[in-house]
C-alpha positions in Angstrom: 140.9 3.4 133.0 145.0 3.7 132.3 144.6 1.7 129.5 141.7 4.7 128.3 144.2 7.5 129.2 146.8 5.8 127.3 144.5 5.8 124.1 143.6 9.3 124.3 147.2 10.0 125.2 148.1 8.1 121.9 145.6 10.2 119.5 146.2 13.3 121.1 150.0 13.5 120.7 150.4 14.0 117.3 147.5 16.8 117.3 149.8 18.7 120.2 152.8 17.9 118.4 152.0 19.1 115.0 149.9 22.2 116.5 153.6 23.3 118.6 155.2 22.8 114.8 153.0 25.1 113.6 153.7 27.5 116.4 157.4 27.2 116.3 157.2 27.9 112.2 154.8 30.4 112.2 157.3 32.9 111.2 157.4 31.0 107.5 153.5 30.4 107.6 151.7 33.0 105.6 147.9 32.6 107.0 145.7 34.7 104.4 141.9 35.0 104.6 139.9 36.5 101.5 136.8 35.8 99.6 136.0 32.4 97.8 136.9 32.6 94.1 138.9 35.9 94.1 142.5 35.3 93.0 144.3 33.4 90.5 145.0 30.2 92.3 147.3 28.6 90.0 149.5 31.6 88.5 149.2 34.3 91.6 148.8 32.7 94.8 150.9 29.2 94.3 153.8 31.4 92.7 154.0 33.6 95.8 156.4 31.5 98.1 158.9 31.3 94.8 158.8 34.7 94.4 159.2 35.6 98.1 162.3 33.3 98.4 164.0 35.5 95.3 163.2 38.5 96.9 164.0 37.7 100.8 165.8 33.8 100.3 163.8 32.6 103.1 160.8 29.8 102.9 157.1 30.9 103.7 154.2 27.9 103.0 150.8 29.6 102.6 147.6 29.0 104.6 144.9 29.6 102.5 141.1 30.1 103.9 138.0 31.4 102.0 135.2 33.1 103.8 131.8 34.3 102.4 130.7 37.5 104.2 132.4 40.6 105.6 130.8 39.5 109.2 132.0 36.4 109.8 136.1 37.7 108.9 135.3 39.9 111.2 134.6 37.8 114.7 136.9 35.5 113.4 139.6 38.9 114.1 137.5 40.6 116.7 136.2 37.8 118.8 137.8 35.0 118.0 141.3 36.8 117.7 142.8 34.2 114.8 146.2 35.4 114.3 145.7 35.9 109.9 148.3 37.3 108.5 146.4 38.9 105.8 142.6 39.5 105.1 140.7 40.9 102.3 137.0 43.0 103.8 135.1 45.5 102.3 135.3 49.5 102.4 133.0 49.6 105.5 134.3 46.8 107.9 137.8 48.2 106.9 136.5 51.3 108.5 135.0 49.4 111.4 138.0 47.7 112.0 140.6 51.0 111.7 138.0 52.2 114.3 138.6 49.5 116.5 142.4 48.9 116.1 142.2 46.0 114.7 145.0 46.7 111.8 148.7 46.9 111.8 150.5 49.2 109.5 151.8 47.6 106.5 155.4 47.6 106.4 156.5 49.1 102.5 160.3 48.9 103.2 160.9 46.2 100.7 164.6 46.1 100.4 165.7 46.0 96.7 162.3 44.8 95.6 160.2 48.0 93.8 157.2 49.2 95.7 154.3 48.3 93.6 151.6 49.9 95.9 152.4 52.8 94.4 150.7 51.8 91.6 147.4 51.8 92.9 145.3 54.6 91.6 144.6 57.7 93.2 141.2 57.5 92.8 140.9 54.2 95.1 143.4 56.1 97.9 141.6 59.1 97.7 138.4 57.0 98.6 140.0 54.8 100.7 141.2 57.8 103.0 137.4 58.0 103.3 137.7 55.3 106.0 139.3 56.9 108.3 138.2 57.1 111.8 139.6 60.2 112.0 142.1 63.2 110.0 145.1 61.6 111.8 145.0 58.6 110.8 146.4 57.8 107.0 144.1 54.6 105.5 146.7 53.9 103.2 149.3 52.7 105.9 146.8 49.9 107.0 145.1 48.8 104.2 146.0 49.1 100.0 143.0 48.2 97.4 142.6 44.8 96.0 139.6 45.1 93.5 136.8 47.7 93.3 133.3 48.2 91.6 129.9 49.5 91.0 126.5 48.1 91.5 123.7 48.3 89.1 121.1 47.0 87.0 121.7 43.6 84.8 118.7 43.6 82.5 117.6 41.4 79.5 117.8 43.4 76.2 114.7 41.2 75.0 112.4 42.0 77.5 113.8 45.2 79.0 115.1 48.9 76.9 117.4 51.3 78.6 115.4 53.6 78.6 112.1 51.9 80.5 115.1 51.3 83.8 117.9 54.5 83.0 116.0 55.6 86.6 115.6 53.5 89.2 112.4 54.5 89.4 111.9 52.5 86.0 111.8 49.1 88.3 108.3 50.1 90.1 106.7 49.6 86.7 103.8 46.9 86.9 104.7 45.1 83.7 108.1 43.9 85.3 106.1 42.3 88.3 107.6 38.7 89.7 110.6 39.4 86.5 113.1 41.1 89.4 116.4 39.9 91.5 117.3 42.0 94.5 120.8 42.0 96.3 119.7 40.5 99.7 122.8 42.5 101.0 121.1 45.7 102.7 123.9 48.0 103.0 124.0 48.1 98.9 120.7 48.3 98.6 119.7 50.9 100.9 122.9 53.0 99.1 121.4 53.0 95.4 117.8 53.6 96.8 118.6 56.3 98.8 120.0 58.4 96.1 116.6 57.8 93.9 114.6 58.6 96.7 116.4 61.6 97.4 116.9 62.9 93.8 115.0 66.1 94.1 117.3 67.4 97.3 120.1 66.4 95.4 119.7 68.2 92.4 118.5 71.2 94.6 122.1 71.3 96.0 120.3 70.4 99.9 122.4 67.4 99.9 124.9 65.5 98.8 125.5 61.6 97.5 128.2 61.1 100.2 126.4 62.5 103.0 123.1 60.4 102.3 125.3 57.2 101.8 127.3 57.7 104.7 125.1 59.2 107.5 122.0 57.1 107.7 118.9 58.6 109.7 115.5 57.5 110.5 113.9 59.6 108.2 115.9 58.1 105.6 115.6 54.7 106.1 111.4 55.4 106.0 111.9 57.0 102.8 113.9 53.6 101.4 111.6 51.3 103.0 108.9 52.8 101.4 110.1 52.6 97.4 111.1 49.1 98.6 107.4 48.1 100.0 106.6 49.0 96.8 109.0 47.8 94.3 108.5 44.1 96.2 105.9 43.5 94.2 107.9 42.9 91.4 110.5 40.8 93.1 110.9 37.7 92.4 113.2 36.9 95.0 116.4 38.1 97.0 119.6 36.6 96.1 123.4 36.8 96.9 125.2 34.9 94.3 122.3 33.3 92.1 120.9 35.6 90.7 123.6 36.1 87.7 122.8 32.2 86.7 119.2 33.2 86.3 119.5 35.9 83.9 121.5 34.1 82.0 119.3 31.4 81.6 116.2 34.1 81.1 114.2 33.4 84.1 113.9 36.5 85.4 114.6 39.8 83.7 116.7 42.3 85.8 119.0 42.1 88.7 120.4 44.6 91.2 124.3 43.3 90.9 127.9 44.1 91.9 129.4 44.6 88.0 131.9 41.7 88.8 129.1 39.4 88.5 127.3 41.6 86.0 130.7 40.9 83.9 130.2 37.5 84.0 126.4 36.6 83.5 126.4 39.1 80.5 129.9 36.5 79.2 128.2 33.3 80.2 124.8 34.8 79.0 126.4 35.0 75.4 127.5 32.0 75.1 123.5 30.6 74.6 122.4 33.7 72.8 121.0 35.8 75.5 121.9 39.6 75.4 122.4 41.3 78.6 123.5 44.5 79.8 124.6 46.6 82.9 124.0 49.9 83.2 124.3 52.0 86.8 121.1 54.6 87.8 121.4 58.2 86.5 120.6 58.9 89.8 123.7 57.7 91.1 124.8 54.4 92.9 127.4 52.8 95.4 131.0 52.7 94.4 132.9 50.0 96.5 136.3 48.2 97.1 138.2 45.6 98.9 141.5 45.4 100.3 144.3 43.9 101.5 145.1 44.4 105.8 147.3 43.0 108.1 145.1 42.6 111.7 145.8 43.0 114.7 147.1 39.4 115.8 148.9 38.6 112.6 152.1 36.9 113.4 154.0 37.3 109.6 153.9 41.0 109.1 157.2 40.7 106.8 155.4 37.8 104.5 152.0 40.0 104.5 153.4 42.7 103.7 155.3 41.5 100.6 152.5 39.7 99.5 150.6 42.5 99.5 153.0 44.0 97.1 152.9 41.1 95.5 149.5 41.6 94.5 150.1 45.0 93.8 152.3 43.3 90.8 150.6 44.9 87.3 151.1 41.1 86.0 149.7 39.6 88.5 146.2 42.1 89.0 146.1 41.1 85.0 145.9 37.6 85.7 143.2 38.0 89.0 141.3 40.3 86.5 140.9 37.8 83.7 141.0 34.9 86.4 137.7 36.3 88.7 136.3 39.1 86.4 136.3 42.2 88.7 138.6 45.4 88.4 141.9 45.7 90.2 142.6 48.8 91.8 146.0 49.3 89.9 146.4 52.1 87.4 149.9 51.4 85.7 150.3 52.1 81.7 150.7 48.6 81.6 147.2 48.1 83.2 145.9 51.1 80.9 147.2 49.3 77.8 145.8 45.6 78.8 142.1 47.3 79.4 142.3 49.3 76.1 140.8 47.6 73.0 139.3 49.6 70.0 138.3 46.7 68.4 136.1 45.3 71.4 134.9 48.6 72.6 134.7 51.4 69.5 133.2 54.2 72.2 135.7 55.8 74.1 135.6 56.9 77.7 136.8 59.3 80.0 138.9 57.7 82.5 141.2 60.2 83.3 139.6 60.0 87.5 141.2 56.4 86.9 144.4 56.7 85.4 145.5 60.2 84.8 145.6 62.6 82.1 146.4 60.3 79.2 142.9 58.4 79.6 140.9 61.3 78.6 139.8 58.5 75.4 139.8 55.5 76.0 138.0 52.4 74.8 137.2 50.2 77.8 134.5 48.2 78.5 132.1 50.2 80.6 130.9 47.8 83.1 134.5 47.3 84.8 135.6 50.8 83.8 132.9 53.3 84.3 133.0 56.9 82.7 134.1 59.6 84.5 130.3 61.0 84.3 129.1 57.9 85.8 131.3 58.0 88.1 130.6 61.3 89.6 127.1 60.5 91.1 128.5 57.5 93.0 129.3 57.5 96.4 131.5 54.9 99.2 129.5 52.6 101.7 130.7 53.3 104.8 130.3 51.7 108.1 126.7 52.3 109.4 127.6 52.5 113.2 124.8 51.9 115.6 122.0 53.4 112.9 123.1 48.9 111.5 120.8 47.3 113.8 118.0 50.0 112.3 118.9 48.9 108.7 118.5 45.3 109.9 114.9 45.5 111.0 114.1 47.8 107.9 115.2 44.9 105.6 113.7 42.7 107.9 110.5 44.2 107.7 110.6 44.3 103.7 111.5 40.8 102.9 109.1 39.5 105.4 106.3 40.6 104.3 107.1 39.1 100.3 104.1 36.7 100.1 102.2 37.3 97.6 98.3 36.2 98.2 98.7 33.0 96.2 101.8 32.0 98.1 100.2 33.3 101.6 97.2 30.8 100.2 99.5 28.5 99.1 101.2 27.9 102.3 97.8 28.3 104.5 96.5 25.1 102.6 99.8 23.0 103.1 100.1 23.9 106.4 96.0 22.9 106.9 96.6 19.6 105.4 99.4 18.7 107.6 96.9 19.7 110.8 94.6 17.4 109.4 97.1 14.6 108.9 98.3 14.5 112.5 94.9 14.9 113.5 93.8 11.4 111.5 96.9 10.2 112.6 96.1 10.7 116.1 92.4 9.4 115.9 93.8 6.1 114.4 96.4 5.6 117.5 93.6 6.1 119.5 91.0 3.6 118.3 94.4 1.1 117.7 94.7 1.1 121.7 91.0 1.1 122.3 90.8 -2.1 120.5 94.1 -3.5 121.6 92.1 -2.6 125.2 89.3 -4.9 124.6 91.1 -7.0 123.3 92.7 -7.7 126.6 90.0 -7.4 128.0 88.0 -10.4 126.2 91.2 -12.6 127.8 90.7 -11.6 130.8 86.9 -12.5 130.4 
């Protein structure tokens, strides 16, 4: 037994001993938490601790840990209570969480070093401020944009035109049945179908984009349930991520996507010869962004806070642009001038909501930069509150119900022939014992 404890003591020590290191350090630890593949690993995040010690001359070592949906950053903060430093959700659990207290201000007294939060575009503050819990409470002291985007429709030029999907109404056509990708992300999804759904109120002036977005009812989600129940027949499947590598590869013909990943099937797709495009619903869609918090048990507000304003660098959302493919929130000239290319994009655009009055013509591409007109019939996901666990059961309910009758006869007969395996099986255990049985007893005999 003491020579048991002694072993455990032994392998345990150095776990104790190098977790109180930590502890004792933590003031030069940066922990940061954001999304898999969203920064510039080699340029942005590995040049931060150099950077840091020119602007403060002290050492900070960076933590580094990915996560894959809004929900489980979340509990890690709210349940869990992990002391991050910095994290990277989504418009609505940013809301959620300013709700909840989870966030500390960010501290924007840099010393000598220039505030580059200030950069960020109005556009992005003004919807961030969207967020907020209530009018005293100003979003932009807890939380400052990181990237932002639409979501729309990636469609095959070969098999789809324009014009068949400019309404999302375009997508219940028989011809495209089985050739479809959904978002499985309900939130997005019920924001874009809403708006269809409720085109005719809209245009009437009985409601508006933001209010059907952000205050979800019952009568709502029946009306989105329904133009899904029907659209399903034409899905193929419901994806997260995979659907971008099978429109490139041709496999299935349009998918509901974010336009960071619409950005990079349509790249990847040209590179074999296949010709996609993106284009966002007349009706209107969702228009949403990420950014950078410091939560409640964070214990390097000084190092998340400059990195934060780090990221806010216009050199450094260039290089997480071209590095991950989605849009930074930052609206300096030098952004402006980076994003504007005649030669590339001969149409210009109006992206004066964007970066002020000297983008009233620019050439952009459209897919990361949306025009001012597409703009204005998009609205911000917001948290849905306690109408979520509704939502939940609505998109239950669709996706559940996704069998089509070969698949439902498919499974039926798989599902029979295993019955009727174990069932031989059985009978053959049996008459094995039975004759083991008289086998014993003929000995006996």
């Amino acid at each position: 037994m003491k020579k048991f404890i002694f072993l455990l003591a032994t392998l345990l020590l150095p776990i104790f001993y190098a977790s109180n290191i930590q502890a004792a350090d933590r003031e030069h630890t940066l922990k940061v938490y954001n999304w898999a593949d969203y920064i510039d690993m080699d340029n942005v995040l590995n040049n931060f601790p150099d950077w840091y010690k020119q602007q403060t001359g002290e050492d900070v070592t960076i933590s580094y840990q990915t996560f894959d949906i809004n929900e489980s950053m979340l509990t890690q903060i709210e349940v869990a209570k992990e002391d991050y430093d910095v994290v990277c959700p989504s418009e609505y659990i940013i809301e959620r969480m300013l709700r909840q207290g989870l966030l500390l201000k960010i501290n924007k007294d840099f010393g000598n070093t220039p505030n580059y939060t200030d950069s960020v575009s109005p556009f992005a503050i003004e919807k961030f401020q969207k967020m907020a819990p209530d009018s005293t409470i100003c979003v932009a002291d807890y939380t400052v944009g990181y990237m932002w985007g639409t979501t729309g429709i990636l469609y095959n030029t070969k098999f789809v035109n324009e014009e068949d999907i400019r309404s999302l109404g375009g997508l219940l056509d028989p011809k495209f049945s089985g050739k479809i990708f959904m978002k499985d992300a309900f939130r997005d999804v019920y924001s874009v179908v809403v708006l269809y759904v409720y085109k005719d109120e809209i245009a009437r002036g009985e409601v508006t984009r933001e209010d059907l977005v952000a205050n979800v009812t019952k009568e709502r989600i029946e009306r989105v349930e329904e133009y899904l129940n029907e659209l399903k027949h034409n899905v193929a499947g419901w994806e997260v991520d995979f659907g971008k590598e099978h429109m490139t590869k041709g496999k299935v013909w349009m998918n509901l996507s974010w336009s960071g990943d619409a950005q990079w099937a349509i790249e990847e797709a040209s590179h074999v010869g296949v010709d996609l495009k993106y284009l966002v619903p007349e009706e209107g869609s969702n228009v949403w962004f990420d950014g950078w918090c410091i939560p409640k048990y964070a214990k390097n507000i000084k190092a998340a806070s400059y990195f934060i304003n780090y990221m806010c660098m216009p050199e450094n959302a260039i290089l997480n642009m071209e590095e991950i493919g989605y849009v930074s929130v930052i609206a300096s000239p030098r952004i402006l001038e980076w994003a504007n290319d005649a030669d590339a994009y001969p149409n210009t655009s109006d992206l004066r909501y964007f970066f002020g009055p000297e983008a009233d013509s620019v050439h952009v591409n459209n897919v990361l930069y949306p025009d001012q007109k597409v703009i204005e019939h998009c609205a911000l996901m917001h948290d849905c509150g306690d109408k979520t666990e509704d939502l939940i059961n609505m998109w239950s309910r669709v996706k559940g119900d996704n069998l089509s009758t070969g698949m439902v006869i498919f499974v039926c007969v798989v599902l029979t022939l295993i019955a009727i395996g174990f069932t031989i099986q059985a009978i053959n255990k049996r008459r094995k014992r039975k004759l083991q049985q008289k086998k014993r007893n003929h000995k006996k005999q």
